[in-house]
N, C-alpha and C positions, 0 to 999 in steps of 0.2 A: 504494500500500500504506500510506504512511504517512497519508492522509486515512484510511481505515478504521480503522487504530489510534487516531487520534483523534477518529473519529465514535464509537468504540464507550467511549472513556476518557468521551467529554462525557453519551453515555446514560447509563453508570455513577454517575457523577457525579448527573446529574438523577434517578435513579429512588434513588440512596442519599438526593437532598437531601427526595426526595417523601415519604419513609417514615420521616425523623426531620428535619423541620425547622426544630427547637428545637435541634439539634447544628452545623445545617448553615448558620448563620447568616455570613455573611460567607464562606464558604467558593465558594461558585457563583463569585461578581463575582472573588476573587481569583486564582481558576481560569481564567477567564476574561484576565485582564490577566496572569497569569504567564505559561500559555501562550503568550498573542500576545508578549509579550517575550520567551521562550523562542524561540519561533521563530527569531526576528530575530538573536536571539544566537548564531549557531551551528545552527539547526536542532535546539532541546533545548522543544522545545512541552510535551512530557509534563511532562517534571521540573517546569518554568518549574509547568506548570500546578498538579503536587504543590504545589512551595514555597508559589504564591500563597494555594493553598485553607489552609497550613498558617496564613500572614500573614494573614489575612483573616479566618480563622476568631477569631485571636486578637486582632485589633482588634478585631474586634464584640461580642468577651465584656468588653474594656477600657472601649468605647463605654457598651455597656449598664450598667458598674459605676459611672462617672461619673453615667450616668444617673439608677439610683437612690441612689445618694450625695445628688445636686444636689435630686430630687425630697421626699426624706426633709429633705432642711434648708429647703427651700420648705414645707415642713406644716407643721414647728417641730421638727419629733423632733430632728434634729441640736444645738438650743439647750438647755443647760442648762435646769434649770428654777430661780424664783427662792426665793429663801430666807422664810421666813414673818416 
């Protein structure tokens, strides 16, 4: 019973990430690793799996802000501009 409950949390999961995957960024992989350490913790695979997608989600929006932080001061936008 409980592999059904969690085949049908990982389709939900996949068909939420196929139809908004601009939201659902980092959320699959952390779902993924929550889970499996939910598991092991106690038999708590679903939650584990909540938390991770929650942690995952929010490091990928962290990641991507760095990203364009880093890429904006590689173009020069980030640098002052000089004085005449």
């Amino acid at each position: 019973m409980k592999h059904v409950i969690l085949a049908a949390f990982a389709l939900a999961l996949t068909s939420a990430a196929a139809t908004a995957p601009a939201e659902a960024k980092g959320c699959l992989k952390g779902a993924f690793v929550g889970g499996v350490a939910g598991h092991y913790a106690g038999h708590h695979g679903i939650m584990g799996a909540i938390g991770g997608c929650i942690v995952g989600h929010h490091l990928a929006k962290e990641r991507a802000k760095e990203r364009a932080e880093q890429q904006a001061h590689q173009s020069g936008q980030g640098e002052p501009a000089p004085k005449p």
